[in-house]
N, C-alpha and C positions, 0 to 999 in steps of 0.2 A: 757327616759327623766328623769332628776333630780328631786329629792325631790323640790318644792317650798320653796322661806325661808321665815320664819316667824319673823316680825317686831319684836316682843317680844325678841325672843328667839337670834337673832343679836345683838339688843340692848345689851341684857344684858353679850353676846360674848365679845362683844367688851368693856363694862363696866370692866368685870373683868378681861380680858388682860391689863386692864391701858392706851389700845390709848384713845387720847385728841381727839376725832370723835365722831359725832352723825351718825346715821345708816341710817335715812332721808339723810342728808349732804353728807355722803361720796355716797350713790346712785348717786345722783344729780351729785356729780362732777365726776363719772364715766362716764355719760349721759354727760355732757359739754364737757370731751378730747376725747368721742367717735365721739358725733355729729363733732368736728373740725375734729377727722381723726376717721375714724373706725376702723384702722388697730394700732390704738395707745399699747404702751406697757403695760402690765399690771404688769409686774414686776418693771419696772419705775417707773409706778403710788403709787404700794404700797410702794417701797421706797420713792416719794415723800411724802409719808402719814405718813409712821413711820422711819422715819432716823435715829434712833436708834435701830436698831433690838436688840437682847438683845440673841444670841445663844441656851442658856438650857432654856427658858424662855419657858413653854410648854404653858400658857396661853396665853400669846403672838403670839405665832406659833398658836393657833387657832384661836385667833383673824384673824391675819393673813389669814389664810386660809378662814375666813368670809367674807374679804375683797375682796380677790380672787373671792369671788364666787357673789358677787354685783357687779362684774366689768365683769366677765361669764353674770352673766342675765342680764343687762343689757346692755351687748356688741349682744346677743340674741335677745333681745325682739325692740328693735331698728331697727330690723333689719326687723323682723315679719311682712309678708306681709298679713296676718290676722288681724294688730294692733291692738295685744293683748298687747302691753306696759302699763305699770301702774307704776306710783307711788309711790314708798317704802315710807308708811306710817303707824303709829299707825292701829291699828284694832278699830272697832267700839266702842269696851267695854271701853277703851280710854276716856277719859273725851275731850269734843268737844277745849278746850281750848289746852290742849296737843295735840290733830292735828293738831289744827291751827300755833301750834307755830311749829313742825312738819315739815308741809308745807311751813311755811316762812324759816325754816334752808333749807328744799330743794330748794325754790327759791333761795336762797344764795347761794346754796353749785352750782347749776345750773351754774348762772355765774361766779363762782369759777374756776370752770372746763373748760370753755368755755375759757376764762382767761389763764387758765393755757395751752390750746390749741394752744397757740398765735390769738385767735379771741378778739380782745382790742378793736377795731372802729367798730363800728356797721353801722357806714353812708355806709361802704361798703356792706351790706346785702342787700337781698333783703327787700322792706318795712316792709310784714309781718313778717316776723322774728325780723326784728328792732322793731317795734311795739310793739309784743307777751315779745321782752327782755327787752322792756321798764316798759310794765306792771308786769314782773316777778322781775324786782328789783323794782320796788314800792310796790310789795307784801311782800317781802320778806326785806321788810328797813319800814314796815310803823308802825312799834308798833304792839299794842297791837288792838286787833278788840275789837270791843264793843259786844259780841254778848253775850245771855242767856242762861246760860249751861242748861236750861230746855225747850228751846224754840223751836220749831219744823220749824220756820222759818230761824232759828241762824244753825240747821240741813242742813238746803235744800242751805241755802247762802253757807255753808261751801261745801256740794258736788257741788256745782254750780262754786266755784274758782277751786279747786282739779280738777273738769273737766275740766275747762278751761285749765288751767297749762297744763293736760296732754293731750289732744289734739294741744295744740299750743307746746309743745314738738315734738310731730310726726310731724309737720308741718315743724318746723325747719329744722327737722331732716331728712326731704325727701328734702327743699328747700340747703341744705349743704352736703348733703350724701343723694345724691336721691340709692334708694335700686335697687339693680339690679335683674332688670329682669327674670324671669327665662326663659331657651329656650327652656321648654317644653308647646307645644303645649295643652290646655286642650277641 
């Protein structure tokens, strides 16, 4: 099994390669052309993302390869019939404000992908999933939250959306790409 990646350490991948990408955001929209097709391209994807590749550019090529590897785990963990899927977000240490906002690029980046899926009319979904993409672009378009970056209830609201989100992710994502089965008997 592969190394997990570390929010920090993508971010700042992708910061000094120069893509115009947040590391929440491009998760997210790996998660939206997965959920429309699971079997989506991932080399497509990353040239939809960097359309400029840039050849000797070695920071770039690792960029790159960071990209790669948030379109791998989340082509994985989607998939995980344990749903162990999560999130690519900031770490705790993080100031509650930069997850939040964080969290609203993945809500975005979410319908981005989904979007980019050819999934555009949501009247064709099932409810719940229309619902869940209702409330994920209201999250992720609503501003600024009001919360107290010292406040241990402005804490519990924030894990309380992030869980939402990621649960109504798996939900989508088995009512769009139900997981198949496995045909062993346990």
């Amino acid at each position: 099994m592969d190394q997990a990646l570390n929010y920090a350490d993508v971010a700042d991948c992708l910061d000094r390669a120069g893509l115009d990408v947040l590391a929440s955001e491009v998760h997210a929209i790996a998660c939206g052309i997965l959920i429309g097709n699971i079997s989506a391209d991932k080399i497509k994807w990353v040239q939809e993302l960097v359309p400029n590749l840039e050849a000797g550019d070695v920071l770039q090529q690792q960029g790159v390869r960071e990209l790669g590897k948030l379109f791998d785990s989340a082509q994985r963990d989607l998939q995980d019939s344990q749903l162990r899927f999560e999130l690519f977000l900031p770490d705790e240490e993080e100031s509650l404000v930069s997850r939040m906002e964080a969290l609203q690029d993945w809500c975005q980046g979410l319908i981005l992908g989904l979007t980019m899926a050819g999934i555009t009319d949501y009247k064709n979904l099932p409810e719940d999933s229309r619902d869940l993409l209702e409330d994920f672009v209201n999250i992720g378009t609503s501003g600024e939250f009001d919360f107290d970056a010292d406040d241990q209830e402005s804490e519990i609201a924030y894990t309380d959306i992030s869980q939402y989100v990621r649960v109504g992710v798996l939900l989508i994502n088995e009512e769009l790409q139900p997981m198949k089965q496995s045909n062993t008997i346990h």
